[in-house]
C-alpha positions, 0 to 999 in steps of 0.5 A, spaced: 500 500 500 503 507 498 504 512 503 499 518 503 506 521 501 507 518 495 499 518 493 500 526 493 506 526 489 504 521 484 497 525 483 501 532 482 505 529 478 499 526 473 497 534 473 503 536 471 504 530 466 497 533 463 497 540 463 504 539 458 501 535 453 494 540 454 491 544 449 494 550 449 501 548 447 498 544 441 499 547 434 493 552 431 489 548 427 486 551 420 479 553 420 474 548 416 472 552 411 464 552 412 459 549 407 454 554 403 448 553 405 444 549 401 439 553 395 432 554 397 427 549 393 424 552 387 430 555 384 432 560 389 425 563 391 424 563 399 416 561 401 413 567 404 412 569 411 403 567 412 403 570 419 398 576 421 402 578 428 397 583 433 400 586 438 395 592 442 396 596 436 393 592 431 394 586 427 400 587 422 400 585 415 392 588 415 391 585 409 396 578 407 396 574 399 396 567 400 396 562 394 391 557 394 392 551 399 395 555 405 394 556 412 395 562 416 398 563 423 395 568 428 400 570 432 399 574 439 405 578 441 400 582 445 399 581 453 391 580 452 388 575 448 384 576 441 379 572 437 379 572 431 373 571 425 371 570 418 368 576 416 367 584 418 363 583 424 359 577 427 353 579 423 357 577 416 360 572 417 365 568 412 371 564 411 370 559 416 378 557 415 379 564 420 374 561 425 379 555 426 384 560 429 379 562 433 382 565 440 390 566 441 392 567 447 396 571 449 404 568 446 400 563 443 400 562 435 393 558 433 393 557 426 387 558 421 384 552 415 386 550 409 384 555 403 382 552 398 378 557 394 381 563 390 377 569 394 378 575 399 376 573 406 376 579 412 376 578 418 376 581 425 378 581 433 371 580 437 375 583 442 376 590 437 369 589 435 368 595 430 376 598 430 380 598 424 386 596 426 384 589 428 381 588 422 384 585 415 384 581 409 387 575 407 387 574 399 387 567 396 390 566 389 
């Protein structure tokens, strides 16, 4: 069995031993040269952005086109919840796929239906009924 002595001095030696064969005598290596990002598909073109945000100013873009077959996220950056419908006001109701967001909490993003059909659809915030800066358009095409 080795001494206490012993053991001290052969752990400070296995320190010593390491920190001389450490990192930072080893030579400086070249950089790897990073590879290009890949292209994006579809020749280069990026998909858009299908996002309204709303914050307590309103919802931003007003109004957004969307191709035929997309869905649409409402994103709440706002500290209050807002709901969202098809249409100007309850009375007129259209574009049920809107109806699917529905409400959005606070942080949260909820997203809208599949747009299947070509066509204009407004919608409001139930919450803002009647002001402008929480209503828009989504133009399918």
């Amino acid at each position: 069995m080795l001494s206490i002595a012993l053991r001290t001095l052969l752990a400070v030696w296995c320190l010593v031993a390491a920190g001389a064969c450490g990192v930072a005598d080893a030579p400086p290596t070249a950089p790897t040269p990073s590879s290009p990002a890949p292209p994006a598909p579809g020749g280069g073109t990026t998909t858009p952005d299908l996002t309204i945000t709303v914050t307590s100013s309103g919802v931003s873009p007003s109004e957004l086109t969307v191709p035929v077959g997309a869905r649409v996220t409402f994103r709440n950056l706002d500290v209050r919840a807002h709901d969202f419908s098809g249409g100007p006001d309850p009375a007129t109701p259209e574009c049920p796929e809107i109806d699917q967001a529905g409400f959005v909490a606070s942080g949260q993003s909820r997203q809208t239906g599949v747009f299947a059909v070509a066509r204009t659809c407004r919608f409001h915030d139930h919450a803002y009924l009647g002001v402008p800066a929480f209503t828009g358009r989504i133009v399918v095409q």
